[in-house]
DRENTINU-180847 format. One record per atom (N, C-alpha, C, O): residue in three letters; chain; atom name; x, y, z negated. Coordinates in nm, 3 decimals. Layout:
> ALA  A  CA  X  Y  Z
...
This chain:
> UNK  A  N  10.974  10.229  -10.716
> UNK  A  CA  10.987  10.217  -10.572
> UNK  A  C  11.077  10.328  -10.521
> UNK  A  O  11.067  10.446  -10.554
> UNK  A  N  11.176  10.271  -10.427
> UNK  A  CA  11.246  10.385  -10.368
> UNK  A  C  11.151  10.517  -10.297
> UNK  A  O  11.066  10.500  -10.210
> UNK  A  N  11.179  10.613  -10.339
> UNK  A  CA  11.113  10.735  -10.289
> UNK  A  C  11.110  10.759  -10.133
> UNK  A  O  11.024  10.817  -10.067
> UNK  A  N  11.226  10.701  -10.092
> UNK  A  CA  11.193  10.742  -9.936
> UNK  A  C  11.151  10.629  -9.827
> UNK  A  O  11.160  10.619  -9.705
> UNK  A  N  11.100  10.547  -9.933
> UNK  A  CA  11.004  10.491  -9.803
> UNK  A  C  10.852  10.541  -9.853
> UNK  A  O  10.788  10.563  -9.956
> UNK  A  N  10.836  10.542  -9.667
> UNK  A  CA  10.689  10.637  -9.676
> UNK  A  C  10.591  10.542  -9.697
> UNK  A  O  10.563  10.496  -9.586
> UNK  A  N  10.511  10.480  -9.801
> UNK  A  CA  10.388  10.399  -9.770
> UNK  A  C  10.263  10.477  -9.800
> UNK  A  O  10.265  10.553  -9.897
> UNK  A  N  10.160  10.467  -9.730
> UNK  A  CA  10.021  10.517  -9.752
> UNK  A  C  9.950  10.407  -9.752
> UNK  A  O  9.977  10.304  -9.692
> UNK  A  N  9.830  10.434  -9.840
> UNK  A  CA  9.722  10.352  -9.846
> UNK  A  C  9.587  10.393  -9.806
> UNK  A  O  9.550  10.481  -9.884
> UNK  A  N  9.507  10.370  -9.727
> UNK  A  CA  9.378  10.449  -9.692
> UNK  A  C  9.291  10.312  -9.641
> UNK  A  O  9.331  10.210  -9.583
> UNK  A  N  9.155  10.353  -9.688
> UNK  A  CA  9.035  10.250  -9.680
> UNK  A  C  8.987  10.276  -9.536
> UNK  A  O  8.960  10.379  -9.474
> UNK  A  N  8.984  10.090  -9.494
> UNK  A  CA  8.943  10.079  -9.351
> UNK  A  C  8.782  10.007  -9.371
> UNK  A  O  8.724  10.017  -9.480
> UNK  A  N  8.711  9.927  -9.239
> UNK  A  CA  8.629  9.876  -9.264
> UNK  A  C  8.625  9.786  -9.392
> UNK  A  O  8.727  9.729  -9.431
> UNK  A  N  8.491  9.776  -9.465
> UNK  A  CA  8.454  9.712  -9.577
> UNK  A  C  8.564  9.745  -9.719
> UNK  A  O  8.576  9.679  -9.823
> UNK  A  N  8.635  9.875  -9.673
> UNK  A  CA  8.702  9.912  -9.765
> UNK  A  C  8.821  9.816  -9.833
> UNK  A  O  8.850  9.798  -9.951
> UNK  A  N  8.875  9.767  -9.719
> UNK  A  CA  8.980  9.696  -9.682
> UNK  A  C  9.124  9.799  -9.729
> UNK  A  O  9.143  9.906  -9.673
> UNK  A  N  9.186  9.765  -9.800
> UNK  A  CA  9.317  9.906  -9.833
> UNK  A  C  9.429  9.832  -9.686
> UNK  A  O  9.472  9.720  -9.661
> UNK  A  N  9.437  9.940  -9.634
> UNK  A  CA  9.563  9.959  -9.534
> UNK  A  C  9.674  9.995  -9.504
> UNK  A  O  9.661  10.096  -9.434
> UNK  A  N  9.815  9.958  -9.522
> UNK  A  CA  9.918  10.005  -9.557
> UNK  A  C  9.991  10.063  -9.439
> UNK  A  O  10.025  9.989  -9.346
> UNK  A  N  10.017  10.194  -9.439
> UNK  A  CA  10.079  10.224  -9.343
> UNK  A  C  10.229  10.223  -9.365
> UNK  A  O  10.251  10.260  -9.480
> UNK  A  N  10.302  10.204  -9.322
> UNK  A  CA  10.481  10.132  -9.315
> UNK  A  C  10.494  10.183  -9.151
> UNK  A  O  10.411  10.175  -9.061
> UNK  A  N  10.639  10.240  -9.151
> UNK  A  CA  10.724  10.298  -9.055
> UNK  A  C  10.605  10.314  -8.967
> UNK  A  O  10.550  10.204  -8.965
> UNK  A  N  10.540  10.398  -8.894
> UNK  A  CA  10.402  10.413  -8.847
> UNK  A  C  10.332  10.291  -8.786
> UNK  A  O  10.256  10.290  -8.689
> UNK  A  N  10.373  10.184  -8.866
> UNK  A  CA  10.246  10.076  -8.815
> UNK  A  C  10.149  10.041  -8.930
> UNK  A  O  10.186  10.075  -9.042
> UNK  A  N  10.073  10.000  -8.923
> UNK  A  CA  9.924  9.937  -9.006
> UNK  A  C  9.933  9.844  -9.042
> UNK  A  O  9.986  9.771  -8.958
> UNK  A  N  9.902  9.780  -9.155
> UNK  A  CA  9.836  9.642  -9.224
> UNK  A  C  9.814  9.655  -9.355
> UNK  A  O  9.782  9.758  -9.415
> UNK  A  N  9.835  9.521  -9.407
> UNK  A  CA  9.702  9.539  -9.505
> UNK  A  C  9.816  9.526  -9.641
> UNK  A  O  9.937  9.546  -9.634
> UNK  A  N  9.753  9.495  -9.736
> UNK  A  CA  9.781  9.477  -9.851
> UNK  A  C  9.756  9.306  -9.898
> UNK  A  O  9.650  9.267  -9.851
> UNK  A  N  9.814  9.219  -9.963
> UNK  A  CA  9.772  9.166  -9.971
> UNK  A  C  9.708  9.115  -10.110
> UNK  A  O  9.778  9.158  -10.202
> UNK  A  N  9.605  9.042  -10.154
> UNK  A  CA  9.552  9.037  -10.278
> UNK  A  C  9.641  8.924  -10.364
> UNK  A  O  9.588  8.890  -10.470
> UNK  A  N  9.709  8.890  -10.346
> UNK  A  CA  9.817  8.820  -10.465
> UNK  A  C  9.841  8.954  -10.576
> UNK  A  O  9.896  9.060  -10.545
> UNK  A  N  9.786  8.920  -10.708
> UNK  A  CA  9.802  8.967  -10.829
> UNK  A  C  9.737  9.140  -10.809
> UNK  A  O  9.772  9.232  -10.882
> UNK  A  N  9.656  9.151  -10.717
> UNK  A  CA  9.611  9.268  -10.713
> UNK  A  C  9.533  9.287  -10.821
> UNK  A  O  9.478  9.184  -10.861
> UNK  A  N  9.495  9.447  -10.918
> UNK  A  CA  9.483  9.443  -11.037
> UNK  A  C  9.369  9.577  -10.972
> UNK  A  O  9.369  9.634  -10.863
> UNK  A  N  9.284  9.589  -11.087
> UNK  A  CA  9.190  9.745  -11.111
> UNK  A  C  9.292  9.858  -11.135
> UNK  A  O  9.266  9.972  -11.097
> UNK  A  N  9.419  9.827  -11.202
> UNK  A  CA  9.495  9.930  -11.204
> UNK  A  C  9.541  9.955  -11.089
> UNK  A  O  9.547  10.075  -11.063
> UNK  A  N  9.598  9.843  -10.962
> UNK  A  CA  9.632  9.891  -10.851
> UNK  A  C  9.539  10.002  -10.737
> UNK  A  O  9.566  10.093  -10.660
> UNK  A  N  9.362  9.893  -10.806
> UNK  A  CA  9.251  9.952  -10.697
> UNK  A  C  9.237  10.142  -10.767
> UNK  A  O  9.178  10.229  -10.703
> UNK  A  N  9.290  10.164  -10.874
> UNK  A  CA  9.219  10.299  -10.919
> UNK  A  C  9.353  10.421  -10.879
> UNK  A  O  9.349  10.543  -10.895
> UNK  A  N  9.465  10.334  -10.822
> UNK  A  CA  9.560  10.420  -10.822
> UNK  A  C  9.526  10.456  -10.635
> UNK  A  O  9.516  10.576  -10.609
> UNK  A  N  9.511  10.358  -10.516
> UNK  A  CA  9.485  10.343  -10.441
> UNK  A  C  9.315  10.431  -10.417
> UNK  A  O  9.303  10.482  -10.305
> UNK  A  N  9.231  10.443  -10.481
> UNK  A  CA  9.113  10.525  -10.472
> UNK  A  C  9.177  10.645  -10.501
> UNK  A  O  9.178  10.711  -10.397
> UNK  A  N  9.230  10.706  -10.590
> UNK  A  CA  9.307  10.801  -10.648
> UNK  A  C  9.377  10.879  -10.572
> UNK  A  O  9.393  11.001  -10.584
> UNK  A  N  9.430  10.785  -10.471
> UNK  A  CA  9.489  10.859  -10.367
> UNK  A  C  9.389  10.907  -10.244
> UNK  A  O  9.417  10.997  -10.166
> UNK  A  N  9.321  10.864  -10.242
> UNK  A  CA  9.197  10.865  -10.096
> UNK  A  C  9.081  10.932  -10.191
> UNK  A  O  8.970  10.881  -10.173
> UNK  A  N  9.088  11.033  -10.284
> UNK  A  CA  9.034  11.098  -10.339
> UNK  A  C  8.911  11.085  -10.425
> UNK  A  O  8.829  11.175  -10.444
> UNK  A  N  8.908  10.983  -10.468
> UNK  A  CA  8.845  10.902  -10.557
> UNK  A  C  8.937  10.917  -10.701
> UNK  A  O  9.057  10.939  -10.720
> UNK  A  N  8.831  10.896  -10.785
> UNK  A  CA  8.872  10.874  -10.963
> UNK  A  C  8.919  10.750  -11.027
> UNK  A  O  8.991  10.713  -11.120
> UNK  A  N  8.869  10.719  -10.965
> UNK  A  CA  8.866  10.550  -11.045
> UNK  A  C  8.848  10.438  -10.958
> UNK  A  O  8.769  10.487  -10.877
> UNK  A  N  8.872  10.294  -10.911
> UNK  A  CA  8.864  10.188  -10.849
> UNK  A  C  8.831  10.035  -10.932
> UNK  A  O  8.867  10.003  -11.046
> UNK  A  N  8.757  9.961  -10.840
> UNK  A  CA  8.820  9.835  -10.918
> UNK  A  C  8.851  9.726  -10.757
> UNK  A  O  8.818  9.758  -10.643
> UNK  A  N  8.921  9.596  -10.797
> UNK  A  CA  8.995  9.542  -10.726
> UNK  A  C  8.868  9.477  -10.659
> UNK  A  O  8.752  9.482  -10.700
> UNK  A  N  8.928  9.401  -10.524
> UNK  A  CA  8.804  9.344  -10.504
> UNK  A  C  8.889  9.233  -10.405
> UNK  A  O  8.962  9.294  -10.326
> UNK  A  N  8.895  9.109  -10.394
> UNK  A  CA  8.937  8.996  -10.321
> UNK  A  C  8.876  8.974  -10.212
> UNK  A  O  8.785  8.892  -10.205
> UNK  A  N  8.913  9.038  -10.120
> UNK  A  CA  8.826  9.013  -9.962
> UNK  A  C  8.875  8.949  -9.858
> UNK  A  O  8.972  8.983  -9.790
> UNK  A  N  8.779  8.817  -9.841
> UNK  A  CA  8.824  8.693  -9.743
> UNK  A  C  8.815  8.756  -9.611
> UNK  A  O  8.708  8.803  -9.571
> UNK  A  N  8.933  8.757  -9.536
> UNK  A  CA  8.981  8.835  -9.448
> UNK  A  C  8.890  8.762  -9.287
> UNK  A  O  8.915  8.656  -9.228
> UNK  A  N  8.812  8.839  -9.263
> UNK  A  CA  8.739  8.762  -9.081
> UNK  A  C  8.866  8.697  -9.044
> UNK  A  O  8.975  8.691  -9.101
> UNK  A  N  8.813  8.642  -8.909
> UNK  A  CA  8.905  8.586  -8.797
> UNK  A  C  8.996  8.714  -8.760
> UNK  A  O  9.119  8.705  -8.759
> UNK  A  N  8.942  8.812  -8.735
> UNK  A  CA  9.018  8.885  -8.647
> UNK  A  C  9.118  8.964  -8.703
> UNK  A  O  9.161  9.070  -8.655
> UNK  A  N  9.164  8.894  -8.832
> UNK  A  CA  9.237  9.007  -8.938
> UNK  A  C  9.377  8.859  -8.938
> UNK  A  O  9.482  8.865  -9.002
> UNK  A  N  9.340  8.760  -8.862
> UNK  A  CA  9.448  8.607  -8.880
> UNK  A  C  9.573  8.711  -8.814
> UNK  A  O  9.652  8.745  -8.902
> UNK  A  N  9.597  8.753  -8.712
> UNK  A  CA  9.733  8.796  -8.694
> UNK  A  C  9.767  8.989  -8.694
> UNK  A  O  9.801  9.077  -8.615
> UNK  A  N  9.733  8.975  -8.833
> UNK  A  CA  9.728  9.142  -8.875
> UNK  A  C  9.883  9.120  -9.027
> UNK  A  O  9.913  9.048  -9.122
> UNK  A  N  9.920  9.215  -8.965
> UNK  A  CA  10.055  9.244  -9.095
> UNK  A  C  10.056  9.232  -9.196
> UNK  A  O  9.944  9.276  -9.223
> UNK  A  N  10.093  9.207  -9.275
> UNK  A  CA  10.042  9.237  -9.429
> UNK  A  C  10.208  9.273  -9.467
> UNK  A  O  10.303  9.195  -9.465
> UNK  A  N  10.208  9.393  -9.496
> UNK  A  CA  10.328  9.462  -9.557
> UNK  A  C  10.383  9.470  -9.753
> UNK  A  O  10.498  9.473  -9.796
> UNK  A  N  10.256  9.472  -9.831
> UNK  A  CA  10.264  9.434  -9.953
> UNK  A  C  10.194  9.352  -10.003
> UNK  A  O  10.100  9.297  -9.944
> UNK  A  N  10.235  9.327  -10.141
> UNK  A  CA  10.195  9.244  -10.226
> UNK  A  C  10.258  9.268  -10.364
> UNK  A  O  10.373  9.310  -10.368
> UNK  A  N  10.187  9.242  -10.481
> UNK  A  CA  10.200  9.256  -10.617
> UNK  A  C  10.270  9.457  -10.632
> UNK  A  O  10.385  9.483  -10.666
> UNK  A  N  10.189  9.538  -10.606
> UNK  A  CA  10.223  9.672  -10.646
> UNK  A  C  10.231  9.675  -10.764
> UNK  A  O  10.324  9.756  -10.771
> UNK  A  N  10.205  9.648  -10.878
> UNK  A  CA  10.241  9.654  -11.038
> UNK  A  C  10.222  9.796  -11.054
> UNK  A  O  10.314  9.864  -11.099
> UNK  A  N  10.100  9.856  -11.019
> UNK  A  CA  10.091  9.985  -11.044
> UNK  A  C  10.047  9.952  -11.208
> UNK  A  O  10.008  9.843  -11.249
> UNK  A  N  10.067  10.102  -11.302
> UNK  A  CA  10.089  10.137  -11.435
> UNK  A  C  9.874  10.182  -11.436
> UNK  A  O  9.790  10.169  -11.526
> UNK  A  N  9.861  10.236  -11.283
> UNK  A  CA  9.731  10.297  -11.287
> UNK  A  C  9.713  10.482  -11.319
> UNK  A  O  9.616  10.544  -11.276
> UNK  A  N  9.790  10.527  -11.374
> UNK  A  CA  9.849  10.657  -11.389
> UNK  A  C  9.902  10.722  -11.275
> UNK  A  O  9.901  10.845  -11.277
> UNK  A  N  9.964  10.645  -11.141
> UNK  A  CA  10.058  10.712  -11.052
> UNK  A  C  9.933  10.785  -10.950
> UNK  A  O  9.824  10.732  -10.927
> UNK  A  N  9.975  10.902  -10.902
> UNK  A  CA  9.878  10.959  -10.804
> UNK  A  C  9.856  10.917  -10.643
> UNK  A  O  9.782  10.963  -10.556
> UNK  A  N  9.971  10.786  -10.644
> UNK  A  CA  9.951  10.700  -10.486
> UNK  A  C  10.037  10.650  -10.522
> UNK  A  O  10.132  10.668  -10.598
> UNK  A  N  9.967  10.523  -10.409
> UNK  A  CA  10.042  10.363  -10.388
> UNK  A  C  10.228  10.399  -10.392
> UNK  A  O  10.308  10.341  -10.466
> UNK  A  N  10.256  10.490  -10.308
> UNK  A  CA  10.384  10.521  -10.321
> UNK  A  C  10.474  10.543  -10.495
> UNK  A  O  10.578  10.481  -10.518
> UNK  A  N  10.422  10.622  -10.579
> UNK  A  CA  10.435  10.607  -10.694
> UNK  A  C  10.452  10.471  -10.776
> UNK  A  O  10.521  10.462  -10.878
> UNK  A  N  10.392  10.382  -10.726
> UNK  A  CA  10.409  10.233  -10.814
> UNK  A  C  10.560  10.150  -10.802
> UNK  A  O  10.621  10.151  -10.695
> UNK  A  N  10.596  10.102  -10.885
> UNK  A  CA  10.723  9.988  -10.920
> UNK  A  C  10.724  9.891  -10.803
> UNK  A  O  10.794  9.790  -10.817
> UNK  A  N  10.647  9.909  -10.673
> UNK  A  CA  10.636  9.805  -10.668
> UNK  A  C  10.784  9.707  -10.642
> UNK  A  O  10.878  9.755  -10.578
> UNK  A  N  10.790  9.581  -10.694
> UNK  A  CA  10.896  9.528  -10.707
> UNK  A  C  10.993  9.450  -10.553
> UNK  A  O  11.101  9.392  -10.557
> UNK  A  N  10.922  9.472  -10.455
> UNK  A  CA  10.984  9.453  -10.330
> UNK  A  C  11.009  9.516  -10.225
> UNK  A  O  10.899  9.566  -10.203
> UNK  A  N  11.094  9.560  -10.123
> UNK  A  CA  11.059  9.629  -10.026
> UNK  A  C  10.974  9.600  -9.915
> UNK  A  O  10.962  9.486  -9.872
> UNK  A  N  10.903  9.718  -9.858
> UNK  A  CA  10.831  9.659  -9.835
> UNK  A  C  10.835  9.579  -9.679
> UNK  A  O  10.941  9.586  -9.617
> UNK  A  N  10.767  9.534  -9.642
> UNK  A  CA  10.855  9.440  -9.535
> UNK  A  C  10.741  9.340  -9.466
> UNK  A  O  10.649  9.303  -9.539
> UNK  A  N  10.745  9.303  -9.350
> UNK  A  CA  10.637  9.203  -9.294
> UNK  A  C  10.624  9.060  -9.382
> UNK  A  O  10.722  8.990  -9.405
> UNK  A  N  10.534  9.039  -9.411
> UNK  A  CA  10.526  8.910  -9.535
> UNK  A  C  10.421  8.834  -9.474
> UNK  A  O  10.346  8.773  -9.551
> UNK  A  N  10.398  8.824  -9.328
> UNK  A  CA  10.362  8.711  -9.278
> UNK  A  C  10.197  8.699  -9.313
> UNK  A  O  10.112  8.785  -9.337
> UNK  A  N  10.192  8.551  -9.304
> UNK  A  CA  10.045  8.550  -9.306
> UNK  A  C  10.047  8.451  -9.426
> UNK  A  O  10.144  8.377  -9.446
> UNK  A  N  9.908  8.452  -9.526
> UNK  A  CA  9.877  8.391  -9.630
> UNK  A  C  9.829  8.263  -9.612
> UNK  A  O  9.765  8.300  -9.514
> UNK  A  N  9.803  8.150  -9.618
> UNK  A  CA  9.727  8.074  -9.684
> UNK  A  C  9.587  8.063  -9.727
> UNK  A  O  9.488  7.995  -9.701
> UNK  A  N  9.624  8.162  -9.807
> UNK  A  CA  9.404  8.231  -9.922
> UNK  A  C  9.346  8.311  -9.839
> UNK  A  O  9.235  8.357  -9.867
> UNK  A  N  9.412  8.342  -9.719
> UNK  A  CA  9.309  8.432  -9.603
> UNK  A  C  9.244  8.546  -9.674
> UNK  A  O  9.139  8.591  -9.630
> UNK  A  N  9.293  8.588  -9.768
> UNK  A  CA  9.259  8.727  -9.900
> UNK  A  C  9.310  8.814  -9.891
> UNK  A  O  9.416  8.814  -9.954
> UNK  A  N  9.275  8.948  -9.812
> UNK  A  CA  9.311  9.093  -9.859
> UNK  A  C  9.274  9.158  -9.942
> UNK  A  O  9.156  9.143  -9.974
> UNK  A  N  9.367  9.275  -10.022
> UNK  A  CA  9.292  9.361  -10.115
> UNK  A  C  9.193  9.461  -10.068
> UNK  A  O  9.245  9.528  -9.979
> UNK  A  N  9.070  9.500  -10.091
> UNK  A  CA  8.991  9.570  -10.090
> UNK  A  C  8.962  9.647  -10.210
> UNK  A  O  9.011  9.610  -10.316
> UNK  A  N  8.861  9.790  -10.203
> UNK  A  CA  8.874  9.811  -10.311
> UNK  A  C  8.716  9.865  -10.329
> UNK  A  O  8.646  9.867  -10.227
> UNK  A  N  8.657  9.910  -10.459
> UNK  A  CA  8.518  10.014  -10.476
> UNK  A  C  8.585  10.120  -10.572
> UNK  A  O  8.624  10.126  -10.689
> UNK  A  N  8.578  10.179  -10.491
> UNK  A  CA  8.605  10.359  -10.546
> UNK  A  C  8.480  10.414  -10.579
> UNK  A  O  8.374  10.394  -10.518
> UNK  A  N  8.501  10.502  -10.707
> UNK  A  CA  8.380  10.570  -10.799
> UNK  A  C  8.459  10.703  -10.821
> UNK  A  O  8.581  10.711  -10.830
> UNK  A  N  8.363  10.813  -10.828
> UNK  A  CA  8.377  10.925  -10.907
> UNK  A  C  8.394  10.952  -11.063
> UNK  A  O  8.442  11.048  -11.124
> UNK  A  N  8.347  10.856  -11.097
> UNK  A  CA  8.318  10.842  -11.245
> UNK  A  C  8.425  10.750  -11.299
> UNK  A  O  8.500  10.673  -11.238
> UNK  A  N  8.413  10.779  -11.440
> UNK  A  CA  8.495  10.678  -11.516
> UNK  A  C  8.389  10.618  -11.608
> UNK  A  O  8.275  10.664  -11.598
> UNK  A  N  8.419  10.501  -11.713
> UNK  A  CA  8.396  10.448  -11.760
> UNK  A  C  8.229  10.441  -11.716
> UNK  A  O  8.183  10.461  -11.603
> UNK  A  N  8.143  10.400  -11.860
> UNK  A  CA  8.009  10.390  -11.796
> UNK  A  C  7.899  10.433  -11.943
> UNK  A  O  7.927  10.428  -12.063
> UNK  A  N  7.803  10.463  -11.892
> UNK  A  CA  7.709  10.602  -11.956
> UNK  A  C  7.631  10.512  -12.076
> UNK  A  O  7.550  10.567  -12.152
């Protein structure tokens, strides 16, 4: 990803990931969203580890931005900004699957 665009990612209600682009808000969207994307995205919002989570978006999310889709994070990068992602990023309208990415962030890794 080009370095100088600024994107942030930070968890809204129900842990909804939110993309901030040129200072406006929206979401992410869940086309090909991966555990590697959700752990890079926790990672950044100070969390260890993530996994993905497909969240059917309310009514009141029908005319909300959605700025990405498919980040192809590696899972290694320390924020959403760090990832390949393969498009710029850009208003991409509204979906169809009514599906944003969400995520569950953990402290922990693996399991005991």
């Amino acid at each position: 990803m080009n370095r100088s665009i600024a994107v942030r990612a930070t968890l809204g209600q129900s842990n909804i990931v939110q993309i901030t682009y040129v200072y406006q808000q929206g979401l992410l969207s869940a086309s090909d969203f991966t555990d590697k994307d959700a752990t890079v995205i926790c990672r950044e919002n100070a969390f260890q580890s993530g996994l993905a989570i497909r969240h059917v978006r309310p009514q009141f999310y029908s005319h909300t931005i959605y700025w990405l889709r498919n980040a192809s994070c590696a899972g290694t990068e320390q924020a959403l900004s760090g990832c390949p992602i393969a498009e710029k990023p850009g208003r991409l309208g509204h979906f169809d699957d009514k599906v944003t990415a969400a995520v569950a962030c953990f402290n922990t890794k693996g399991t005991n």
